[in-house]
Rosetta silent file (secondary structure, phi, psi, omega in degrees, C-alpha in Angstrom):
SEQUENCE: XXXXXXXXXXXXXXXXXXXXXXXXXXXXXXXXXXXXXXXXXXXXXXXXXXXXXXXXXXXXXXXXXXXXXXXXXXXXXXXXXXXXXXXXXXXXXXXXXXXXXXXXXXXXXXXXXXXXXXXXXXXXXXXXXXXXX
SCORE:     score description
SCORE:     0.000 S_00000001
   1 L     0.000  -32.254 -175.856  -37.358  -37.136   26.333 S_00000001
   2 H   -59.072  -52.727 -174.866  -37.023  -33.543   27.751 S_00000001
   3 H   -73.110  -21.098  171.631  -33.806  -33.242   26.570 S_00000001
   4 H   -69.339  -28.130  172.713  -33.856  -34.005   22.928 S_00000001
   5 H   -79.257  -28.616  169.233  -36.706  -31.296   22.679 S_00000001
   6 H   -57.200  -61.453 -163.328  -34.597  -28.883   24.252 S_00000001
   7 H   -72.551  -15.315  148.171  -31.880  -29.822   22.180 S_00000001
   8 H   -69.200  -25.877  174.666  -34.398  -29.545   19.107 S_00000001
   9 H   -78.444  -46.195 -179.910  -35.151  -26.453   20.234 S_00000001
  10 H   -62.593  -30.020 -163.803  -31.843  -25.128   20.818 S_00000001
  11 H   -96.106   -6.626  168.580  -30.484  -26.211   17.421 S_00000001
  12 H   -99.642    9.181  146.836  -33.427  -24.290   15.372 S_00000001
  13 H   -77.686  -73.375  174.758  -32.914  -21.312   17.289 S_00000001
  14 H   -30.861  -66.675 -153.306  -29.064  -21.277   16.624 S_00000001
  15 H   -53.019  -78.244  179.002  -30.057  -22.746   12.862 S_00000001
  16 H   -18.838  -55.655 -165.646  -32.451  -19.515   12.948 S_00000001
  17 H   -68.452  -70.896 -164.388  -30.009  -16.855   14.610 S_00000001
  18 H   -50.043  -24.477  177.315  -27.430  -17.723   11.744 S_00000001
  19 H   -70.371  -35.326 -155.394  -29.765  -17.725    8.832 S_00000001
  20 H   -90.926  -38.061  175.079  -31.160  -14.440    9.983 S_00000001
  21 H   -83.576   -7.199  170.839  -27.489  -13.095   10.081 S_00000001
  22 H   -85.592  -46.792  128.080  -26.426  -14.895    6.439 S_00000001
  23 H    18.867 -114.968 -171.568  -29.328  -12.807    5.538 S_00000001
  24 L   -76.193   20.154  163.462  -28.151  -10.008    6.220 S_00000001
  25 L   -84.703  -46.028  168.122  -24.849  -10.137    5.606 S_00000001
  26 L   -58.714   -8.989 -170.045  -26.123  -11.120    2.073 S_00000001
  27 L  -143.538    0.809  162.948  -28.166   -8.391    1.153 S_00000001
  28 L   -78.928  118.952 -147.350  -26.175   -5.259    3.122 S_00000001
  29 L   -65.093  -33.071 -153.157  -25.513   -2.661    0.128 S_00000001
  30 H   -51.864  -44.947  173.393  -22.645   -1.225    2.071 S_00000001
  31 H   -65.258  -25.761 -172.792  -19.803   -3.526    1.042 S_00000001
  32 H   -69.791  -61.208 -135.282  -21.091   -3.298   -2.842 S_00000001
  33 H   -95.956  -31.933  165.702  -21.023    0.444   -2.619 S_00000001
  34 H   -63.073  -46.742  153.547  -17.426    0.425   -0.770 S_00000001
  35 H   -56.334  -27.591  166.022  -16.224   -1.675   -3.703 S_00000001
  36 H   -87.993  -24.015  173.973  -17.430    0.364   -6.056 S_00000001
  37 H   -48.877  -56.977 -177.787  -16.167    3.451   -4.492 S_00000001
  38 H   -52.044  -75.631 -149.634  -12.327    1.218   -4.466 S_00000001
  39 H   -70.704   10.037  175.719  -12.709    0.063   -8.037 S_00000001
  40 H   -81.848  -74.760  171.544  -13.557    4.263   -9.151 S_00000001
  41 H    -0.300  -62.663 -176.430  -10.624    4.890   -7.344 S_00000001
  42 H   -74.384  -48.245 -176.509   -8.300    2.257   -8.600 S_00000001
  43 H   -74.627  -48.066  153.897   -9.375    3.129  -12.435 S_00000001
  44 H   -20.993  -68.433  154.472   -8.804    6.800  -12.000 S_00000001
  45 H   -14.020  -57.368 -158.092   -5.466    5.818  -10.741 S_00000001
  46 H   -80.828  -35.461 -159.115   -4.594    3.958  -13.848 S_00000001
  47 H   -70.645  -36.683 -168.414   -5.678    6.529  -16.441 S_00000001
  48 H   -70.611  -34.030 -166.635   -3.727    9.403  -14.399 S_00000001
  49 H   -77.665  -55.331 -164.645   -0.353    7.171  -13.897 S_00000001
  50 H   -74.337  -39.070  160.776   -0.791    6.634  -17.824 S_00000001
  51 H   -65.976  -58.243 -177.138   -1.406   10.371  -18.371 S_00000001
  52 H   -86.123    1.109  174.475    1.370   12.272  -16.478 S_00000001
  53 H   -96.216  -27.375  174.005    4.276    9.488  -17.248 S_00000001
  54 L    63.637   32.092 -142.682    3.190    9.768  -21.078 S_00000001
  55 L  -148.782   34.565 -174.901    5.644    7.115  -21.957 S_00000001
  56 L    71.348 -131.832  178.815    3.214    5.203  -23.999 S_00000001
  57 L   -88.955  143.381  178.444    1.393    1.743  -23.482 S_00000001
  58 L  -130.221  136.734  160.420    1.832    0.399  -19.980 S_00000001
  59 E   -77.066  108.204  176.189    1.478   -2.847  -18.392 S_00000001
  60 L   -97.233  171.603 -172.500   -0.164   -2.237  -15.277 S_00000001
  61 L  -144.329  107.870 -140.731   -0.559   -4.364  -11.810 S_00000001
  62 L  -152.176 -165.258 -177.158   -2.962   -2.562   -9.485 S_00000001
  63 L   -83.990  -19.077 -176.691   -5.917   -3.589   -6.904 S_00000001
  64 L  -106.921  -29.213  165.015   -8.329   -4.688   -9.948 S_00000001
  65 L  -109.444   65.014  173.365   -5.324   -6.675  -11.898 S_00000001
  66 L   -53.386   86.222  145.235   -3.968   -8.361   -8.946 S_00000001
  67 L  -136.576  115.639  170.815   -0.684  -10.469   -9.547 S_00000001
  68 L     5.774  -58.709 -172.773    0.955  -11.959   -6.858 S_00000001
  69 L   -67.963  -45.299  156.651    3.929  -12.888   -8.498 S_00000001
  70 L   -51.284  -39.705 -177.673    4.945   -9.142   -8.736 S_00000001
  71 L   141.637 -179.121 -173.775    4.164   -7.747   -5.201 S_00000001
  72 L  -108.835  139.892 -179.704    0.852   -6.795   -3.301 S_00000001
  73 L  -112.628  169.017  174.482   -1.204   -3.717   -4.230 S_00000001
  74 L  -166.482  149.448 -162.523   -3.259   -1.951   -2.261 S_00000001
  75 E  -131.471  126.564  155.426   -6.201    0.710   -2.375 S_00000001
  76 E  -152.754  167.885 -179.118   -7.173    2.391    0.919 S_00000001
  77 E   -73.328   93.995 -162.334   -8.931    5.313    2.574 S_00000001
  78 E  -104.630   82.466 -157.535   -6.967    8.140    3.779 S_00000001
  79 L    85.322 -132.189  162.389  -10.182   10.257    4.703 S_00000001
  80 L  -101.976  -23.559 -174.501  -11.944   11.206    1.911 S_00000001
  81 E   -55.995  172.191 -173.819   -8.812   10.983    0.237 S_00000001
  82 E   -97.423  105.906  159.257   -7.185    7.856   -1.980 S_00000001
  83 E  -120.398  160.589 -151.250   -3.984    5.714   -2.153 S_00000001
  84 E  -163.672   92.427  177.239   -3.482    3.571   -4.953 S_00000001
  85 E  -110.902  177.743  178.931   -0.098    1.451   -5.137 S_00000001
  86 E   175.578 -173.815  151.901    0.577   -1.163   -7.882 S_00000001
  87 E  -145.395  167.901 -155.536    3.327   -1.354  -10.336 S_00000001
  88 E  -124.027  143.156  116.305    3.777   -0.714  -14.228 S_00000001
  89 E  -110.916  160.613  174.999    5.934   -1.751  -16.813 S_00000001
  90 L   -69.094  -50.430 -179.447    6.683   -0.588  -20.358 S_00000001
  91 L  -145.855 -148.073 -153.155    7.049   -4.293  -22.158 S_00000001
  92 L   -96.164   -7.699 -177.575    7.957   -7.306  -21.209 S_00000001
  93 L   -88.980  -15.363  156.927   11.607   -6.688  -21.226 S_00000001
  94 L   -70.131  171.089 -174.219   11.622   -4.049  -18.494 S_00000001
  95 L  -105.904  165.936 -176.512   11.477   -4.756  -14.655 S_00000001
  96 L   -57.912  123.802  133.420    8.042   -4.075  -12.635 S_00000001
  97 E   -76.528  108.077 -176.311    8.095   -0.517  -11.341 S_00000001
  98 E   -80.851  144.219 -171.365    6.529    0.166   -7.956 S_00000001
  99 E  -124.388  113.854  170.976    3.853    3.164   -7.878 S_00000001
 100 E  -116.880   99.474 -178.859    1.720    5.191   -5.110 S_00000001
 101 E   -95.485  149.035 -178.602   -0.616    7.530   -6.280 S_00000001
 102 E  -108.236  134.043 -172.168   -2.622   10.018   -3.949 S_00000001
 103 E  -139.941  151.528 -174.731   -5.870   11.128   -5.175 S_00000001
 104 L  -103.912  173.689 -122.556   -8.238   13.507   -3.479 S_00000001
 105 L  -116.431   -7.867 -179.738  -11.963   12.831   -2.542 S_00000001
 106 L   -95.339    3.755 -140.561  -12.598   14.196   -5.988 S_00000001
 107 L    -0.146   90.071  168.967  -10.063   11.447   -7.544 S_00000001
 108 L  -117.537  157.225  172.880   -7.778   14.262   -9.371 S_00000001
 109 E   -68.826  120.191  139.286   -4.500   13.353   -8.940 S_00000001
 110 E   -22.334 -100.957 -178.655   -2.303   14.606   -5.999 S_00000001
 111 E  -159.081  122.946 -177.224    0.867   13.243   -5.577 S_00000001
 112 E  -117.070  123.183 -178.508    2.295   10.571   -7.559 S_00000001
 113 E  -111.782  120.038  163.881    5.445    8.573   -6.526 S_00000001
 114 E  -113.781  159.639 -177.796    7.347    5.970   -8.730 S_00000001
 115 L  -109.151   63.520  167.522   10.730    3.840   -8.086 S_00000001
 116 L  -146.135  104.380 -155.195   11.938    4.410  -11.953 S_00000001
 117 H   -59.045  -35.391 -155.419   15.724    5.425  -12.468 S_00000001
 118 H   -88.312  -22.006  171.605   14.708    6.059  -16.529 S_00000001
 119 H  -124.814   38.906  172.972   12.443    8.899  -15.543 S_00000001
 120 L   -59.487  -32.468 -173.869   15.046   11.062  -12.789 S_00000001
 121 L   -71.102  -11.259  171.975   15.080   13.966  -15.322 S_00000001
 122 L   -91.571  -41.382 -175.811   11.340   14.471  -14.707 S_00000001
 123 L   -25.611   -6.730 -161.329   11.402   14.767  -11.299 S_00000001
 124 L  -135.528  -29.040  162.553   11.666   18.597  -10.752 S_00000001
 125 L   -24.625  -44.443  157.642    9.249   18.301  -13.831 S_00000001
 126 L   136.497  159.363 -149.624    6.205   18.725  -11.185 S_00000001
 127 L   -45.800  -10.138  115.962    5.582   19.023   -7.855 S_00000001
 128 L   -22.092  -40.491 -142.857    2.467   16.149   -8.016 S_00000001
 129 E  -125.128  121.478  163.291    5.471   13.442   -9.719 S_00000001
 130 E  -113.250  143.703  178.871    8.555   12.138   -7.245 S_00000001
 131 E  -127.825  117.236 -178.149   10.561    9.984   -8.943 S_00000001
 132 L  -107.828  159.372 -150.140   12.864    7.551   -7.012 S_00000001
 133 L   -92.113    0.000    0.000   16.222    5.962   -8.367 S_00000001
């Protein structure tokens, strides 16, 4: 008899301990506000890659438009600073261009890198845009 009340006891403490930690796993703002922080980050990105390449409408593939089939993106924290990779194309008949933009705790653009042989003649263009063949 002793032991099933211990072992009632034991499993609504444990039952407890974990509720009181889904709790508050569930309701700590921090991960919301680091996600929102990412997805400023990530949108900034896109309008600046679409601003200094100028080269009209672009299909983009980034940390908020995730697809697989393309490659892996990634957004992380270099400080207070940004990186932002993805890749872009112009239509559907071009191939996926890979992209790493650097942004500054202020997201303004950095330094912007792309892998696209069609824009080498910009490259010297400025010192923020490397262009790789």
């Amino acid at each position: 008899m002793n032991h099933r009340i211990a072992r009632l006891i034991f499993g609504f403490g444990v039952g407890l301990f974990v509720a009181v930690l889904a709790y508050r796993w569930a309701v700590d703002p921090a991960p919301r506000a680091q996600r929102e922080l990412e997805e400023s980050a990530v949108a900034a990105s896109r309008g600046l890659l679409t601003e200094t390449l100028a080269i009209g409408a672009l299909e983009i593939v980034d940390p908020l438009a995730p697809d697989r089939k393309v490659g892996k993106t990634y957004v992380y924290r270099a400080g207070d600073a940004w990186e932002v990779s993805g890749y872009y194309r112009r239509d559907d008949n071009d191939l996926w261009h890979p992209y790493l933009v650097k942004l500054d705790a202020s997201l303004a653009l950095q330094h912007l890198k792309i892998a696209d042989s069609s824009l080498l003649d910009r490259d010297n263009e400025a010192a923020i845009l490397e262009v790789l063949p």
